[in-house]
PAMIRO-270519 format. One record per residue (C-alpha): residue in one letter; x, y, z. Coordinates in pm, whole numbers, plus 32768, in hexadecimal, padded with zeros to 4 digits. Layout:
<pts>
AXYZ ...
</pts>
This chain:
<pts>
X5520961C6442 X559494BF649D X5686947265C4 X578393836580 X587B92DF6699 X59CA92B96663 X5A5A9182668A X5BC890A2668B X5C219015653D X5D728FA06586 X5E5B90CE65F9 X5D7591B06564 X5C43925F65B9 X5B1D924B64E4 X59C8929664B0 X58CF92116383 X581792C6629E X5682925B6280 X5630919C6137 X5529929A60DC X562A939D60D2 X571B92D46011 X562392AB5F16 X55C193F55EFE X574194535EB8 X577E93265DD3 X589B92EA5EB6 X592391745EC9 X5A3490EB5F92 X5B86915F5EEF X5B0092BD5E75 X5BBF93D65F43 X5B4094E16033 X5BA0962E607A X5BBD96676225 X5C1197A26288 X5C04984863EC X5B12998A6409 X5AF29A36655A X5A909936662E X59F3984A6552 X5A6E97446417 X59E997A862B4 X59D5965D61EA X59DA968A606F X59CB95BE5F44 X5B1695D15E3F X5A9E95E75CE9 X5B0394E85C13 X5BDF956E5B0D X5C3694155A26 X5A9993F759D6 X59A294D95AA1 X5866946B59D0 X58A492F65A67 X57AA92B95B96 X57F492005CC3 X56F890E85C66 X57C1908D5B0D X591190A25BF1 X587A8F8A5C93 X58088ED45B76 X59528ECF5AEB X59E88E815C55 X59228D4B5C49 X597D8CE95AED X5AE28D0A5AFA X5AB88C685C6A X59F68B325B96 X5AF58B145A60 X5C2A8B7B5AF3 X5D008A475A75 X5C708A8758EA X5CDF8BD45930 X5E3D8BB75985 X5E6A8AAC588B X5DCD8BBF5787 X5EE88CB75829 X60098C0757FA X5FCB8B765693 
</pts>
């Protein structure tokens, strides 16, 4: 059990998820959670992936990174 504090990010509230645990859940920033009240707590949940659930959160950020590297030669590949 970790505690976390919650914290401003703009008009929001927030509070950060460990790295370990993002990891673990091959979760990477853009991939959706499930939050959903319960008594008087806050279940967090991953959403399965449903366009390609054998991809890992390590290749996600592999290809992040490529596009993120070659993302002229990409769009010039897009529009021809």
């Amino acid at each position: 059990m970790l505690i976390q504090k919650i914290y401003r990010n703009g008009n929001s509230l927030a509070v950060t998820i460990p790295k370990q645990y993002l990891e673990d859940l091959s979760l990477i920033e853009g991939s959706q959670v499930v939050v959903e009240k319960k008594g008087n707590g806050i279940l967090l949940t991953t959403k399965k992936q449903t366009l390609a659930p054998d991809v890992d959160g390590k290749f996600m950020k592999m290809v992040d990174s490529f596009i993120d590297k070659h993302e002229d030669v990409l769009q010039k590949l897009a529009n021809k």
